[in-house]
C-alpha positions as CSV (number, residue, x, y, z in Angstrom):
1,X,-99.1,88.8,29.4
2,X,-96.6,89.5,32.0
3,X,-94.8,86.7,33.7
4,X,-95.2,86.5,37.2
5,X,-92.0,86.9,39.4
6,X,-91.8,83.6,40.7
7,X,-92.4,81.9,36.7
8,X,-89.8,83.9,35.1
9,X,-87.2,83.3,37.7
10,X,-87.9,79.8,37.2
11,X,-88.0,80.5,33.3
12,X,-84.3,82.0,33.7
13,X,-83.0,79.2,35.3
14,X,-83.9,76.7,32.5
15,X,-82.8,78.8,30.4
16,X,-79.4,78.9,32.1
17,X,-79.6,75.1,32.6
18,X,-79.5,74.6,28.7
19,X,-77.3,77.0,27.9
20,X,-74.9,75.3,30.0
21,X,-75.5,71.6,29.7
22,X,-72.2,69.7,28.4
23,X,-72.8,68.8,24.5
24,X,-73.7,65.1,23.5
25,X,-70.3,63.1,23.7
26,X,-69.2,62.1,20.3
27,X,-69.4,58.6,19.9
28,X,-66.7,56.3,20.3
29,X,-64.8,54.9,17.0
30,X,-66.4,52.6,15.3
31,X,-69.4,53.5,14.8
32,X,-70.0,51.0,11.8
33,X,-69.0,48.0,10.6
34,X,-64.8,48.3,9.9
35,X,-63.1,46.6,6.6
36,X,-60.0,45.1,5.7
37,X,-59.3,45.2,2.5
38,X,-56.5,42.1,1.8
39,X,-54.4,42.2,-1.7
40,X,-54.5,38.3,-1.7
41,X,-57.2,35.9,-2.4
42,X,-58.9,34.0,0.7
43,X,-56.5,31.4,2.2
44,X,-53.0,33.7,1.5
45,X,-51.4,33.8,4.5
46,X,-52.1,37.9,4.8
47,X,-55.2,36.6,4.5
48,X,-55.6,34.6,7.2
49,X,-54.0,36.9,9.4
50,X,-56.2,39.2,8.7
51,X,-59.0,37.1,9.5
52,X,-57.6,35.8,13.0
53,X,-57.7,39.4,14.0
54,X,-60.9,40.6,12.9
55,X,-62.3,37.9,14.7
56,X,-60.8,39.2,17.9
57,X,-61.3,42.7,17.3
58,X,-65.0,43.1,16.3
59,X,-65.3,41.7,19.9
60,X,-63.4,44.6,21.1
61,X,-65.1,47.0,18.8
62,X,-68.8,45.8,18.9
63,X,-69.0,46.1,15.2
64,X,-68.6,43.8,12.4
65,X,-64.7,43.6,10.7
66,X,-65.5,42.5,7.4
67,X,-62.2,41.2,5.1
68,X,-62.6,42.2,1.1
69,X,-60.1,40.3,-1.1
70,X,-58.9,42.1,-3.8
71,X,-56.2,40.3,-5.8
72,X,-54.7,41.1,-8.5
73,X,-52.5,44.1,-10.1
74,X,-49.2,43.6,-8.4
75,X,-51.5,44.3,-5.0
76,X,-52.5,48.2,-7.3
77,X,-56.0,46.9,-7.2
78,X,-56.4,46.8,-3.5
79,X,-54.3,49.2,-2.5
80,X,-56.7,51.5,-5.2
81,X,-59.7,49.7,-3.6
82,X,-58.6,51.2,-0.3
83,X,-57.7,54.6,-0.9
84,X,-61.2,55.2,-3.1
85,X,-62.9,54.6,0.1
86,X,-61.5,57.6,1.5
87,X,-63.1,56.1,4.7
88,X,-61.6,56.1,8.7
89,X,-63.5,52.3,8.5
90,X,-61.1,51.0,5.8
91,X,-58.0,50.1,6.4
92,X,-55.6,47.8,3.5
93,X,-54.2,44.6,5.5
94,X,-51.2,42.8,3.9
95,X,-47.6,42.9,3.3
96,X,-45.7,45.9,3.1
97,X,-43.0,44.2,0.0
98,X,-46.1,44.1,-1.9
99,X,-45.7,47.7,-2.4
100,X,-42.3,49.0,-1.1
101,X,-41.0,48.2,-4.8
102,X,-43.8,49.7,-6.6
103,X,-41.9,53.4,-6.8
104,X,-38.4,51.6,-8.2
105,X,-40.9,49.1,-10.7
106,X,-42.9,51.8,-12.4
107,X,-42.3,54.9,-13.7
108,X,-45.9,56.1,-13.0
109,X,-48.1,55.1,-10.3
110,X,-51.9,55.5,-10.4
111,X,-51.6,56.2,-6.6
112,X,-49.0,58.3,-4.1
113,X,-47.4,56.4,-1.9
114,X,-47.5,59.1,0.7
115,X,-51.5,58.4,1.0
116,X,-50.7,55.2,2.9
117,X,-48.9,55.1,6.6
118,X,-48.7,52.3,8.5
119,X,-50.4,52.2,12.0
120,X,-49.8,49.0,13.2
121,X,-47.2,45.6,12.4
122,X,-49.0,42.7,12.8
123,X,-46.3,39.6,11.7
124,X,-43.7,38.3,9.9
125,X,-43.7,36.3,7.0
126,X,-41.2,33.5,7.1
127,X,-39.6,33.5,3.4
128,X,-37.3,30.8,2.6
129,X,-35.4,29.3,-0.6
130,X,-35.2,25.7,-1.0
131,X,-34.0,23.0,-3.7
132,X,-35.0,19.5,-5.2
133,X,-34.9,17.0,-2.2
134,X,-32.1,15.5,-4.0
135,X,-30.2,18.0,-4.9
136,X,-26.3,17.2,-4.2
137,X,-26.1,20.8,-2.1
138,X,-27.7,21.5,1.3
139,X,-26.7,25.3,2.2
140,X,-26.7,28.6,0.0
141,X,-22.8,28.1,-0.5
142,X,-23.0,24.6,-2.0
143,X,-26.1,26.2,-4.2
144,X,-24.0,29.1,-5.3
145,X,-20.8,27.1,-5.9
146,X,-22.9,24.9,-8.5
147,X,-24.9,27.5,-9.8
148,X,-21.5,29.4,-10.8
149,X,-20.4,26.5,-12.4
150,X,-23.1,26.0,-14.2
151,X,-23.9,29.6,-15.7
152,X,-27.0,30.2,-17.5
153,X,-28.0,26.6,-16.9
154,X,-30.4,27.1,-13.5
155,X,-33.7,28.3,-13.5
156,X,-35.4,30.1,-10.4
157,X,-38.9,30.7,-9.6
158,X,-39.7,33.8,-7.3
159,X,-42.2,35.3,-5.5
160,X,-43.0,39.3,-7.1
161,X,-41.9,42.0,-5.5
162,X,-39.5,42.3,-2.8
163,X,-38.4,38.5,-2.9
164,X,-37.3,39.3,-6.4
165,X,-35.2,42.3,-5.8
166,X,-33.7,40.8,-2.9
167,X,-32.4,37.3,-4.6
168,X,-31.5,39.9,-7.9
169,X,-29.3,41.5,-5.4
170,X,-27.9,38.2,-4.5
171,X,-27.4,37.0,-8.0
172,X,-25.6,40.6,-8.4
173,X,-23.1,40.1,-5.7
174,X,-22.7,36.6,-6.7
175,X,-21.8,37.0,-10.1
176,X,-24.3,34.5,-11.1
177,X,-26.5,33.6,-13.8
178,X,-29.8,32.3,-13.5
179,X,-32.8,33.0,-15.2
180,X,-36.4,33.7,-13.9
181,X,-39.3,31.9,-14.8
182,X,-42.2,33.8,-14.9
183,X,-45.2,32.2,-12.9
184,X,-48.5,33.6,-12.9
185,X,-49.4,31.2,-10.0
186,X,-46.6,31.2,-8.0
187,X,-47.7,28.7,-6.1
188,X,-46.9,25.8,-9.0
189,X,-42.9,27.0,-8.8
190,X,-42.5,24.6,-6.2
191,X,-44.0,21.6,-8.0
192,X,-41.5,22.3,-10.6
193,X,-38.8,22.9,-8.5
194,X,-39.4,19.0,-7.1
195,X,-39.8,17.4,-10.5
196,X,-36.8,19.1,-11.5
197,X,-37.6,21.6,-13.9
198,X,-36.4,24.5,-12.4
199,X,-33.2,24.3,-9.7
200,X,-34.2,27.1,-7.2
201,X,-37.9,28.4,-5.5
202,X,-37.4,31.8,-3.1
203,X,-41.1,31.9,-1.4
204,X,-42.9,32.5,1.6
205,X,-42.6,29.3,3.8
206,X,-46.4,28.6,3.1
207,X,-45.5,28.2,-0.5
208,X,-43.3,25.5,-0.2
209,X,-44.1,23.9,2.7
210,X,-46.6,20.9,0.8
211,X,-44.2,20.0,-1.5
212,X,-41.5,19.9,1.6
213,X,-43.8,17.8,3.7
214,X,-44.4,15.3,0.4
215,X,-40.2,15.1,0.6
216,X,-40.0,16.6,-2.9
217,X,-37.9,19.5,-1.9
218,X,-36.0,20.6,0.9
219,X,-34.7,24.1,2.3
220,X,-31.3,25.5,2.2
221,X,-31.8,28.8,4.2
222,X,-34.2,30.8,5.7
223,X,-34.3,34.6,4.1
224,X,-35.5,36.4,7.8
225,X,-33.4,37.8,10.5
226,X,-33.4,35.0,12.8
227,X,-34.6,31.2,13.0
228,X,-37.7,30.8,12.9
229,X,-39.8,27.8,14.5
230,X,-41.2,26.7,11.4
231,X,-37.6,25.4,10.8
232,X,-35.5,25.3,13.9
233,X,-32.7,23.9,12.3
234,X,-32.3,25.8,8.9
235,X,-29.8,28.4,9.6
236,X,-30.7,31.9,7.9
237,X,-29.0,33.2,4.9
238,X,-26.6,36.0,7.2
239,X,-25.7,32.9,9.4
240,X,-24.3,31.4,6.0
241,X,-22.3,34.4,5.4
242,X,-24.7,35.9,2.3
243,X,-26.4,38.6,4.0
244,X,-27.8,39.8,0.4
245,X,-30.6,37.3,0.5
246,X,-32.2,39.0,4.3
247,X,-35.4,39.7,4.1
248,X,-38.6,39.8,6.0
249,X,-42.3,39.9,4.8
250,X,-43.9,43.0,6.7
251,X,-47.3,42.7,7.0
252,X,-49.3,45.1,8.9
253,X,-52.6,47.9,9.0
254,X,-52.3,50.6,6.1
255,X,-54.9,53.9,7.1
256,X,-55.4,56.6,5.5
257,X,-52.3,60.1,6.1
258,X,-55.2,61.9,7.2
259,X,-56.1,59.3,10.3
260,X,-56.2,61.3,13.3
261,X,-53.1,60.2,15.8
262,X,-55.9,59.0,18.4
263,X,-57.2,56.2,16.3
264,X,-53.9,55.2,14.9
265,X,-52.8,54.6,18.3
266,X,-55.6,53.2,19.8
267,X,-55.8,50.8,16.5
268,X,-51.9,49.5,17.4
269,X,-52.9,49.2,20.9
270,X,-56.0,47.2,20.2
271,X,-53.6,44.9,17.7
272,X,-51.6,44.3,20.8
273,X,-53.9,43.4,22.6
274,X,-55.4,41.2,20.5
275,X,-52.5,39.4,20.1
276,X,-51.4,39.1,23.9
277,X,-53.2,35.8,24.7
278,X,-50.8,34.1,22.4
279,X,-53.6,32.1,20.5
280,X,-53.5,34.3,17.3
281,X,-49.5,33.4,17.5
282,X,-50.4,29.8,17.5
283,X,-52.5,29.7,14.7
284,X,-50.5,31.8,12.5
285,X,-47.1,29.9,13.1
286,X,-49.1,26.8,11.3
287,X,-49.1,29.4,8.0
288,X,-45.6,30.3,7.9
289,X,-46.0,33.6,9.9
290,X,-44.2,34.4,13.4
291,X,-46.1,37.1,15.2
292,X,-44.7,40.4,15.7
293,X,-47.1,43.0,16.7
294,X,-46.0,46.8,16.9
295,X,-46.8,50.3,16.3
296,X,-46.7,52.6,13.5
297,X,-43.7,53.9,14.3
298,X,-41.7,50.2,14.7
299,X,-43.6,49.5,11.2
300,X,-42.7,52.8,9.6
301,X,-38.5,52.1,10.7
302,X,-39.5,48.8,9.5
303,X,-40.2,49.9,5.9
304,X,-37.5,52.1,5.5
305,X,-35.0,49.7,6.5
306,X,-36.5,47.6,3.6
307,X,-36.7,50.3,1.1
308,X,-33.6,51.5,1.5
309,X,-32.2,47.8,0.6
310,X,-34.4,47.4,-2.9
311,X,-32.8,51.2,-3.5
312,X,-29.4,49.8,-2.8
313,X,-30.4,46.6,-5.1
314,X,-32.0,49.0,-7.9
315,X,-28.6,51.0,-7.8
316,X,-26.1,48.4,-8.0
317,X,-28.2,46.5,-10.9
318,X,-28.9,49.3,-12.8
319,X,-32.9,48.0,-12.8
320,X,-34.8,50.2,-15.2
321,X,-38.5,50.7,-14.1
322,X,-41.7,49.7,-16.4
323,X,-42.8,52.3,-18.2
């Protein structure tokens, strides 16, 4: 049947209408509940960090942040954890020396470091080295002047990864001698240190700081850039005049390489301002973290700075990776 003039002129213009009607806008990231996946059991200060944020965030994001704690492995487990998911809603949420060493450690890794770029820095892990409360030394000269003296005879306990390469470096420019004792809970080194059976304890602050506040132990420097308010008045290791023992604990947001630029900046922006009412700061300071939120690129330089020291340590040590 034929259409009458005035229907198909009507017909023609809904046809038109459809054919040019804007598609449906893609929905905004997230769409789904997002996941931090922390290398650290619950109550690690990466941990906790990770936590203070999520809580801020899923406000901002109307979705759930979920934290999955994945110990274990040297941090291999949950950096594997993270990359399986091959998801844009999974990011890995810890410190960067957890993994900066991995290339110099093992000859073969079951991942490529390559997959993982950094999106956004989120603090600073306050690492320190302290001795027994009465030890008759209270700076890292007076420590190294009786370790040297006394070669062989000290024992250390460190924090794995980049706290070890960085005091090996020390003991390497030093000239010193002073074994390692393995811990699978680092967290007991410090018990030892105070009851005397080991003479030295490189940690994060959090580590140390119970045995500290019982009056067991005390600290001789602090291993970051600059003071930190944790200890106002312990002067950092540079300040002492041994720059080998600098360090800072990284910790930051890991994506995926294949995040689209969009999302990595809009994920460093919404760290910032997460962080901008000062309350996350706060609550992190009482762990042994200073806040120090940036963007991928500030993380990234970050990193390299650090990687370039454990290569510089590796060479001058001769370290031979696991095989």
């Amino acid at each position: 049947m034929l259409l009458t003039r005035p229907l198909a002129i009507l017909f023609s213009l809904a046809a038109l209408a459809l054919s040019t009607a804007p598609a449906p806008a893609q929905q905004a990231w997230p769409t789904r509940p997002v996941k931090f996946i922390v290398p650290f059991g619950p109550g690690a200060g990466a941990d906790i960090g990770a936590r203070l944020f999520a809580e801020k965030l899923s406000k901002t994001w109307g979705q759930p942040v979920v934290i999955e704690n994945k110990p274990g492995g040297d941090s291999i487990v949950a950096i594997q954890a993270f990359l399986s998911a091959n998801d844009d809603h999974v990011f890995l949420f810890g410190p960067a020396g957890n993994f900066t060493v991995h290339p110099f450690v093992y000859s073969k890794l079951s991942y490529d470091p390559k997959e993982l770029i950094p999106v956004a820095r989120v603090s600073n892990t306050i690492l320190a080295a302290a001795v027994k409360a009465d030890a008759p030394y209270n700076d890292i000269k007076g420590f190294t002047e009786a370790a040297r003296a006394n070669p062989g005879k000290f024992n250390s306990g460190l924090v794995q990864g980049i706290t070890e390469f960085t005091f090996w470096g020390y003991l390497h420019f030093e000239k010193l001698q002073i074994t390692q004792v393995p811990y699978r809970d680092i967290n007991v080194a410090p018990v030892d240190l105070g009851e005397g059976r080991i003479q030295i304890v490189m940690s994060s602050f959090a580590i140390v700081q119970p045995q500290l506040n019982a009056g067991r132990i005390k600290l001789i420097t602090i291993n970051n850039k600059t003071r930190v308010p944790a200890a106002p008045n312990t002067p950092t290791a540079r300040e002492q005049g041994f720059p080998s023992l600098e360090v800072e604990g990284l910790v930051g947001l890991f994506a995926l390489k294949t995040t689209p630029d969009a999302l990595k900046e809009k994920l460093a922006a919404d760290f910032r301002a997460a962080a901008a009412d000062g309350s996350i700061a706060d609550r992190l300071k009482a762990t042994g973290q200073v806040i120090n939120v940036g963007g991928g690129q500030e993380f990234a330089a970050s990193i390299d700075e650090q990687r370039a020291n454990v290569a510089a340590v590796v060479k001058a040590i001769d370290f031979k990776p696991k095989q």
